[in-house]
KOLKOLPA-678920 format. One line per field, with one value per residue (C-alpha): residue number from 1; x, y, z; residue in three letters. Coordinates in nm, 2 decimals, always signed. Example, Ala and Ser with C-alpha at 12.3 -4.5 7.8 and 13.67 -1.06 7.14 Angstrom:
2
k = [1, 2]
c1 = [+1.23, +1.37]
c2 = [-0.45, -0.11]
c3 = [+0.78, +0.71]
r = [ala, ser]
This chain:
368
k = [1, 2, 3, 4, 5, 6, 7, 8, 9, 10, 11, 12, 13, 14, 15, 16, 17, 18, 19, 20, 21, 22, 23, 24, 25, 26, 27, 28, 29, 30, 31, 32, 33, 34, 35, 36, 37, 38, 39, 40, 41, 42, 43, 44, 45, 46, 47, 48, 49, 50, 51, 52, 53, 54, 55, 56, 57, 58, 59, 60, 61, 62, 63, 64, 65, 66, 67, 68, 69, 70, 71, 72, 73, 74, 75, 76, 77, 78, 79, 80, 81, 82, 83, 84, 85, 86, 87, 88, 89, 90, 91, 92, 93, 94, 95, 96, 97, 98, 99, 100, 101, 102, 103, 104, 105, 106, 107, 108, 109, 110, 111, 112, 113, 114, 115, 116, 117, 118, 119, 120, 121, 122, 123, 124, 125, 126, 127, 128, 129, 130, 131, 132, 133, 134, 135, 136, 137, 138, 139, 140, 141, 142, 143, 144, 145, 146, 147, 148, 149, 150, 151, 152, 153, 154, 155, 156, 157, 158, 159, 160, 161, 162, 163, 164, 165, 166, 167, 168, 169, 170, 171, 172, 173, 174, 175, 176, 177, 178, 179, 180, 181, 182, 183, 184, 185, 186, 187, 188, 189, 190, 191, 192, 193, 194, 195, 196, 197, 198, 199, 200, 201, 202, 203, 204, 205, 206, 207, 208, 209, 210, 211, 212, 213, 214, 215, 216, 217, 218, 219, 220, 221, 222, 223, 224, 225, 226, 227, 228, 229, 230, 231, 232, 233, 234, 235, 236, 237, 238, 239, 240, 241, 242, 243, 244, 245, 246, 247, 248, 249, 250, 251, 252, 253, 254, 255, 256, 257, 258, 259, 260, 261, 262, 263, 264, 265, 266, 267, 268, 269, 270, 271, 272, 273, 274, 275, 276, 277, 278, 279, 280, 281, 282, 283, 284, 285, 286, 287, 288, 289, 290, 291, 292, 293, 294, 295, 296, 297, 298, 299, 300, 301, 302, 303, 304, 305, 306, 307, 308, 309, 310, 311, 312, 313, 314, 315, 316, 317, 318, 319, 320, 321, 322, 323, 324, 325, 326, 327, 328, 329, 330, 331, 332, 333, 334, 335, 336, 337, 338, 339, 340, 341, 342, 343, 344, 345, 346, 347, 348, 349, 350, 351, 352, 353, 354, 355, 356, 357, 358, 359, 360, 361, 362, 363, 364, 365, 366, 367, 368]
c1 = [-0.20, -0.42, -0.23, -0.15, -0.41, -0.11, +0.29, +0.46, +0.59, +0.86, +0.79, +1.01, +0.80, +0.96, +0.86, +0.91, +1.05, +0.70, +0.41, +0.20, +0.42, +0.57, +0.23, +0.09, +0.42, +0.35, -0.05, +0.08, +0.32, +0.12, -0.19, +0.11, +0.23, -0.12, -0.16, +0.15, +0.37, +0.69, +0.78, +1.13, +1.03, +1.31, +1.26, +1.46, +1.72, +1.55, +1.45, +1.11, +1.11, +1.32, +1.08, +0.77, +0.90, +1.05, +0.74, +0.70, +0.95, +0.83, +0.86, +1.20, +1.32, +1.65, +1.78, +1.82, +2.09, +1.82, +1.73, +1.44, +1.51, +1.60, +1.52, +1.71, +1.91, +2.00, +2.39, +2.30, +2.18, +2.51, +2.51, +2.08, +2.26, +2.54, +2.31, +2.09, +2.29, +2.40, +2.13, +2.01, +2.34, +2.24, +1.86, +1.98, +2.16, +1.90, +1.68, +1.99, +2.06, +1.67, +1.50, +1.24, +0.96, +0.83, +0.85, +0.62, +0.66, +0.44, +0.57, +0.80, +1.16, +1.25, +1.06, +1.23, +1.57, +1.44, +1.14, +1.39, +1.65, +1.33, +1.23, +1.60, +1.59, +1.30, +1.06, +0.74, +0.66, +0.43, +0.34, +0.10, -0.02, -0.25, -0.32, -0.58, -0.33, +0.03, +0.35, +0.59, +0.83, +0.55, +0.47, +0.83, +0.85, +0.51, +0.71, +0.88, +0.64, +0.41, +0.05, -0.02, -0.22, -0.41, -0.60, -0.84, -1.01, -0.95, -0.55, -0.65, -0.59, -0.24, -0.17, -0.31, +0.00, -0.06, -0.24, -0.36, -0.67, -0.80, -0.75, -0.80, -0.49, -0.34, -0.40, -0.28, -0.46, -0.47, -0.59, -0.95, -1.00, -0.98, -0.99, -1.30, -1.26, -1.24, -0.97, -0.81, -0.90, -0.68, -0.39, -0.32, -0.45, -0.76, -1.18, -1.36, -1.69, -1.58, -1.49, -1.15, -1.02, -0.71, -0.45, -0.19, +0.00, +0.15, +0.43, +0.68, +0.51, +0.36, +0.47, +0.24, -0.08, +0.05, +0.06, -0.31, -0.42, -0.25, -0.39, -0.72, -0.71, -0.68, -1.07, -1.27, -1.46, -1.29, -1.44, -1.33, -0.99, -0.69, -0.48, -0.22, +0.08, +0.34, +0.60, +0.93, +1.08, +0.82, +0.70, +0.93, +0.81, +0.45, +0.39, +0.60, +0.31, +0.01, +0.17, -0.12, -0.40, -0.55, -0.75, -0.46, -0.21, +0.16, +0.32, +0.56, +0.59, +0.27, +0.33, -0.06, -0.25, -0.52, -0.57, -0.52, -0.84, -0.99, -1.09, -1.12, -1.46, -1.30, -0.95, -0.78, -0.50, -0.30, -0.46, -0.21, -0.35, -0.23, -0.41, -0.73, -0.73, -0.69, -0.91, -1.23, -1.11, -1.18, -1.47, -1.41, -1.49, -1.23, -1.11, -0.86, -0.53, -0.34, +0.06, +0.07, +0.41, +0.25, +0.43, +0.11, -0.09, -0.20, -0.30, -0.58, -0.67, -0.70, -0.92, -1.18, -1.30, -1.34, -1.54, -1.74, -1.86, -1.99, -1.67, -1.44, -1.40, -1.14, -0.96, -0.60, -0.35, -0.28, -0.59, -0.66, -0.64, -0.67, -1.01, -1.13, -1.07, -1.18, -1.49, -1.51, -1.43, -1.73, -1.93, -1.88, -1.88, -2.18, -2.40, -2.46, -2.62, -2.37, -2.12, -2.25, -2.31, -1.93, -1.85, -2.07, -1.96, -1.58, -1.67, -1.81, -1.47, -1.33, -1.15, -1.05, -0.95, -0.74, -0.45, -0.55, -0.68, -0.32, -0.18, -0.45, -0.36, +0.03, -0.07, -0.30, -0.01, +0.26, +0.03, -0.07]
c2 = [-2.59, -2.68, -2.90, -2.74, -2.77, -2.76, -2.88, -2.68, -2.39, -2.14, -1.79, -1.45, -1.15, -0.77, -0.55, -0.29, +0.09, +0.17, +0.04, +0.04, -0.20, -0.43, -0.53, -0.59, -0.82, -0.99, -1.05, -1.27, -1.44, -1.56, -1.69, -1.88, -2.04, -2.12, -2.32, -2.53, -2.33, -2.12, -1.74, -1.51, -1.14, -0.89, -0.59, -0.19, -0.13, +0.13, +0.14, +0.19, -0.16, -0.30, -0.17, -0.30, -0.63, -0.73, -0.89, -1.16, -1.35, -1.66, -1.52, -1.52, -1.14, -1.04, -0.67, -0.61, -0.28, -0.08, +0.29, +0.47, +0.62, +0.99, +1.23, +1.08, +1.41, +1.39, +1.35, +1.11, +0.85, +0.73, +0.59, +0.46, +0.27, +0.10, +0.03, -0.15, -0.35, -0.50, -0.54, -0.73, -0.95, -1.03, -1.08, -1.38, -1.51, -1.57, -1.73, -1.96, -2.05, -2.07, -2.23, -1.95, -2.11, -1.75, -1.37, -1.13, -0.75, -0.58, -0.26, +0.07, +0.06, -0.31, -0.44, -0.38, -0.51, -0.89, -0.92, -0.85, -1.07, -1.32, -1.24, -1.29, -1.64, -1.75, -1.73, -1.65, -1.28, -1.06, -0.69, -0.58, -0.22, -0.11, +0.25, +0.38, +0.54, +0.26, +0.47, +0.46, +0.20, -0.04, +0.10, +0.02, -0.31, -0.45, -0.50, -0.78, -0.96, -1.25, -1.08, -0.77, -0.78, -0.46, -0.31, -0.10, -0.12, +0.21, +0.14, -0.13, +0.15, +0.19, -0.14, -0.12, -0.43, -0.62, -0.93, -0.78, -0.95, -0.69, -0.87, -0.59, -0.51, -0.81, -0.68, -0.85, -1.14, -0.94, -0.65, -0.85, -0.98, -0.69, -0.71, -0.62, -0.25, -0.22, -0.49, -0.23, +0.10, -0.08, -0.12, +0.25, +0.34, +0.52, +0.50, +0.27, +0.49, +0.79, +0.89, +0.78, +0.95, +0.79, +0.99, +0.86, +0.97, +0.61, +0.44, +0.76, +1.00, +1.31, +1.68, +1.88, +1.68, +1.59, +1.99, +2.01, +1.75, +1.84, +2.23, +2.05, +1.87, +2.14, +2.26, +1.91, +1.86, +1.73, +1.38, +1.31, +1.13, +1.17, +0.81, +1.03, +0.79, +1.04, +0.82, +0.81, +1.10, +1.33, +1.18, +1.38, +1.73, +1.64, +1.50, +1.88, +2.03, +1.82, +1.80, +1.94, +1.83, +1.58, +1.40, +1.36, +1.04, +1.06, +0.79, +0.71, +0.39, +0.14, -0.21, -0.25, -0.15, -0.39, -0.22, +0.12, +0.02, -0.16, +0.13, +0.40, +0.56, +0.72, +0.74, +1.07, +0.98, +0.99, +0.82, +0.54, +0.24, -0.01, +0.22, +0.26, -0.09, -0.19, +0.11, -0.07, -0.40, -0.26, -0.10, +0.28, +0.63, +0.85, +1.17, +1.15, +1.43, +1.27, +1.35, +1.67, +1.54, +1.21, +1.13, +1.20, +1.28, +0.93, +0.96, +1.21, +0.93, +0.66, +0.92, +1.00, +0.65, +0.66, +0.95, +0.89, +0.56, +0.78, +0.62, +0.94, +1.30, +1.41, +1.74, +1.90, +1.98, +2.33, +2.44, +2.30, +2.42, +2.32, +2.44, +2.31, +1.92, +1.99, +2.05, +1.77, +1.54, +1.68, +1.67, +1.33, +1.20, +1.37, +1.26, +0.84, +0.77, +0.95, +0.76, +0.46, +0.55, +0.58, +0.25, +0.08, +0.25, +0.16, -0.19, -0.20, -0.13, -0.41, -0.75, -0.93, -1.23, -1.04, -1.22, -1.56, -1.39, -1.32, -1.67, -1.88, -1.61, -1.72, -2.12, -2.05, -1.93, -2.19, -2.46, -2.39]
c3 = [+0.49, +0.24, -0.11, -0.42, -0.75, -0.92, -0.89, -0.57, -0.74, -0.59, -0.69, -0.67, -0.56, -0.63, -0.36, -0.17, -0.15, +0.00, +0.23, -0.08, -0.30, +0.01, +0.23, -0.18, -0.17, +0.13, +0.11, -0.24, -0.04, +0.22, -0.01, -0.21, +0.12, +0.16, -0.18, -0.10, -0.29, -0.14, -0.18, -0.18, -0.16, -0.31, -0.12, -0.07, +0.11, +0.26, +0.69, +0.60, +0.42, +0.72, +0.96, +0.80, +0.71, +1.12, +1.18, +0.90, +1.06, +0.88, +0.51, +0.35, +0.23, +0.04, +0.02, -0.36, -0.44, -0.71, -0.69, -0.86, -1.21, -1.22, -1.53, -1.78, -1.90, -1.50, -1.41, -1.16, -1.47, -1.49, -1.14, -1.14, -1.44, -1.32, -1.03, -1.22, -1.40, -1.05, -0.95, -1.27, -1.17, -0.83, -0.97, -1.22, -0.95, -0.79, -1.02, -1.11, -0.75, -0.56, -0.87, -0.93, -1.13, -1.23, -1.15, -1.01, -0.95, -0.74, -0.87, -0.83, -0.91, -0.75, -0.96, -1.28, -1.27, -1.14, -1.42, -1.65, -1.55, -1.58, -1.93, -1.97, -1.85, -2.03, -1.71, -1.69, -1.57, -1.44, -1.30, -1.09, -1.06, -0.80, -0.92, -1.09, -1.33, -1.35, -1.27, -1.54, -1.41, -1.46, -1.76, -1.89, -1.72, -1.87, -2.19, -2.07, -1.87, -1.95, -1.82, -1.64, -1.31, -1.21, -0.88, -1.10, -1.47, -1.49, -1.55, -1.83, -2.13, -2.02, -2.15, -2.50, -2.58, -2.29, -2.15, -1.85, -1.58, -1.28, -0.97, -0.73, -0.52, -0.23, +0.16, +0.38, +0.56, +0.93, +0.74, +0.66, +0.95, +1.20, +1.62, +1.78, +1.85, +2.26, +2.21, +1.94, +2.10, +2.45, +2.23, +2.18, +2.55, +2.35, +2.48, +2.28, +2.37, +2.17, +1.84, +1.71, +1.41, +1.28, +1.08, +0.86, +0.57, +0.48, +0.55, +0.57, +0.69, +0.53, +0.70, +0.55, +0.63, +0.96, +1.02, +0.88, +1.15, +1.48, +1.36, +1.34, +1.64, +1.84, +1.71, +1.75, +2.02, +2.35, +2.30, +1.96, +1.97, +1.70, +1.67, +1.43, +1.26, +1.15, +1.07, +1.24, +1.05, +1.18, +1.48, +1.69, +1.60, +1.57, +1.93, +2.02, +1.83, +2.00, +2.31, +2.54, +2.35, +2.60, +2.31, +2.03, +2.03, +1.86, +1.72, +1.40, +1.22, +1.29, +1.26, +1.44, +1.19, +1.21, +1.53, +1.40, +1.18, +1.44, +1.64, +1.39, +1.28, +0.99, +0.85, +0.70, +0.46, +0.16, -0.14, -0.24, -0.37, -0.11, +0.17, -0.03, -0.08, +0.30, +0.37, +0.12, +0.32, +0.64, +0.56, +0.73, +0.56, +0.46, +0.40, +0.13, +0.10, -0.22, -0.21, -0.41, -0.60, -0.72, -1.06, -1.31, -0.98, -1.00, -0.62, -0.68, -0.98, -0.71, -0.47, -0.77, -0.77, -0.47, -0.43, -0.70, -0.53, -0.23, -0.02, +0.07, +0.03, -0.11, -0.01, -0.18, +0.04, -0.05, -0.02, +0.28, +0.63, +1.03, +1.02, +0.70, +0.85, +1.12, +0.99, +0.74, +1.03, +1.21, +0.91, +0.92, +1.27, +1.34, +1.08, +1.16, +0.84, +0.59, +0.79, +0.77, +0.38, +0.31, +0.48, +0.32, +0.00, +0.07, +0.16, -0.18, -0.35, -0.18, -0.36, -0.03, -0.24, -0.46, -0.33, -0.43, -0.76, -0.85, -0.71, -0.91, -1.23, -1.22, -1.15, -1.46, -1.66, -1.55, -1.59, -1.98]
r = [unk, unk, unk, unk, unk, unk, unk, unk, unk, unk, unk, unk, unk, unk, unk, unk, unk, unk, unk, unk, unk, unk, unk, unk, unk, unk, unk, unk, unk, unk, unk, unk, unk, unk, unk, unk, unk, unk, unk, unk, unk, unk, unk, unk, unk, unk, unk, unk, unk, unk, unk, unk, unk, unk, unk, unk, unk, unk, unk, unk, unk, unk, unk, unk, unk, unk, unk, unk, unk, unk, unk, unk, unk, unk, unk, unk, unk, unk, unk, unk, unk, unk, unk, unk, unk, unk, unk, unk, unk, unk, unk, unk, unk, unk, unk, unk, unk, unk, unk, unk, unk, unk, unk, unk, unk, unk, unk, unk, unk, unk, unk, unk, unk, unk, unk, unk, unk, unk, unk, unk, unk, unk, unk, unk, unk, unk, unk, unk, unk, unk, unk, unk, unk, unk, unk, unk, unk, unk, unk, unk, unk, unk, unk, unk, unk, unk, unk, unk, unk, unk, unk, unk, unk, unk, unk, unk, unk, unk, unk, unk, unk, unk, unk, unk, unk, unk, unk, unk, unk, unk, unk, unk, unk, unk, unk, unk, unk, unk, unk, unk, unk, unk, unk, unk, unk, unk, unk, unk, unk, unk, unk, unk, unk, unk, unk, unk, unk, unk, unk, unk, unk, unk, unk, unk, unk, unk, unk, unk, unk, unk, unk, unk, unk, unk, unk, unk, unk, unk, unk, unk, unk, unk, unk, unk, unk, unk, unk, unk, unk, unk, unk, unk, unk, unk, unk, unk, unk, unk, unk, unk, unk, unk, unk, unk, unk, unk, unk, unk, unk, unk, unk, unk, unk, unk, unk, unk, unk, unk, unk, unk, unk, unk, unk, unk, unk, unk, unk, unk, unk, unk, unk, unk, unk, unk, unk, unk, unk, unk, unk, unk, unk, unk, unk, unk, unk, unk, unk, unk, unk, unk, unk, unk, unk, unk, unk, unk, unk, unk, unk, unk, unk, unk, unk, unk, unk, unk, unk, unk, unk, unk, unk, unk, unk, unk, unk, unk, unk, unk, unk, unk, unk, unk, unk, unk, unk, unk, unk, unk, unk, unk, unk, unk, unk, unk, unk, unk, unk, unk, unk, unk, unk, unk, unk, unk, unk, unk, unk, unk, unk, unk, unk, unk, unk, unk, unk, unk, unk, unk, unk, unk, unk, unk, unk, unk, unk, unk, unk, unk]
């Protein structure tokens, strides 16, 4: 472990809810334990944040009690409310008890509740928004923090008030440095010599493009393969549906996803900023389905930058059918050079030291 420029300091990071704010969480973690420094991550209640966090066994994580905020002429404001004022409780807490040198919230709705108990406390603060258009939680929390970190320059006129630095968005350290692809292709019981198209609609799931892909599966050729993640609330019903396709494989959460991108020629997937951003790391074409019921549709936001760098097509889910991947996948696969384009493209788009960009930003800050 390499010393600290600066004092050892012992940050609080707000993550979770979702794949795309927690793995964010923990890249930041990991680069401050690499400085010297130490780390707490405030993460959901939530299985899916339970599930994904089992294997950083050496990182320290706390369940914080917050919910996301409902319309606000909703009856069920009254209890997001009194919610959040415990959780504010139990977020000064710990900043009083752990000695939390500053705050960082890598966005969604655990974030809000402990950068506010920070600005409360007179600590330093910060956001960071990895979409190409912020949500509006971060859009309320920026107000109280110190500088506002961000995955694309196409989010910095959202902050017209705030200090904000583009950083690029964290991945995670396994995520840039990928297994070689027989080693990953083994892992799932797939052939490294053909085709691998790997399907995933982030970390819960996604029904309707999961029913897109098994429909499409069914029309590629017999050597292409389909790795499909479906997440565990769907898992069940889509291996039913592929069951008897000799080329398609099932499964529901994916804690190997290094592997997963190890082996894959091209990736077809939601358009959340933390999987674009592991997607540019890894260097793979994609076909990109944002989540129709996106708050501002900020996932078809994220997918036109990437399109427009040549990196993915981009297709929406209700007008899109079994037949119409299908033949985008094919399009694809069997044209070498445009593939090769598009991962070159998406490599482009990558900031693999984003993580150390956001560390050396908040040593910056304390420091001055």
């Amino acid at each position: 472990m390499s010393q600290p420029d600066s004092p050892s300091l012992n940050i609080l990071i707000a993550c979770g809810g979702t794949g795309g704010h927690l793995f964010p969480g923990i890249a930041v973690a990991e680069a401050l334990l690499a400085k010297g420094h130490t780390a707490k991550l405030l993460i959901s209640g939530k299985k899916v944040d339970a599930d994904a966090s089992a294997k950083y066994g050496h990182l320290d994580f706390e369940a914080l009690c917050a919910v996301a905020k409902p319309p606000t002429l909703s009856p069920r404001m009254l209890p997001f409310l009194w919610k959040t004022w415990q959780s504010m409780r139990h977020c000064k807490a710990i900043l009083k008890g752990s000695g939390i040198d500053a705050v960082i919230g890598m966005g969604g709705f655990t974030s809000l509740p402990p950068v506010f108990a920070g600005h409360r406390l007179k600590l330093r603060t910060f956001i960071h928004d990895s979409n190409a258009h912020p949500g509006r939680a971060n859009l309320l929390t920026s107000r109280w923090c110190t500088r506002v970190f961000l995955g694309f320059e196409a989010a910095r006129r959202f902050f017209p008030k705030s200090s904000t630095e583009i950083t690029g968005t964290p991945v995670r350290p396994e995520i840039l440095k990928l297994p070689p692809r027989e080693e990953s292709a083994r892992h799932f019981g797939l052939d490294a010599s053909k085709p691998i198209v790997l399907v995933t609609g982030g970390s819960q799931g996604a029904k309707g493009l999961n029913d897109i892909c098994v429909e499409a599966a069914k029309l590629l050729p017999e050597g292409v393969q389909m790795l499909q993640v479906a997440g565990n609330f769907d898992h069940e019903r889509v291996a039913k549906a592929a069951a008897g396709i000799p080329h398609h494989k099932a499964i529901g959460f994916c804690d190997h996803m290094p592997e997963a991108y190890g082996c894959a020629d091209l990736i077809v997937t939601r358009s959340g900023a933390s999987s674009l951003t592991e997607i540019a790391a890894a260097g793979l074409p994609s076909i990109l389905v944002p989540y129709p019921r996106a708050a501002d549709d900020h996932q078809a936001r994220n997918a036109e930058v990437f399109v427009a760098a040549g990196a993915a097509r981009m297709a929406r889910e209700d007008q899109l059918t079994g037949e119409d991947m299908a033949s985008m996948i094919s399009a694809i696969l069997d044209n070498p050079a445009k593939k090769k384009a598009m991962a070159d493209a998406a490599r482009s788009l990558a900031i693999p030291n984003a993580a150390e960009r956001v560390c050396a930003a908040i040593e910056h800050s304390l420091s001055h």
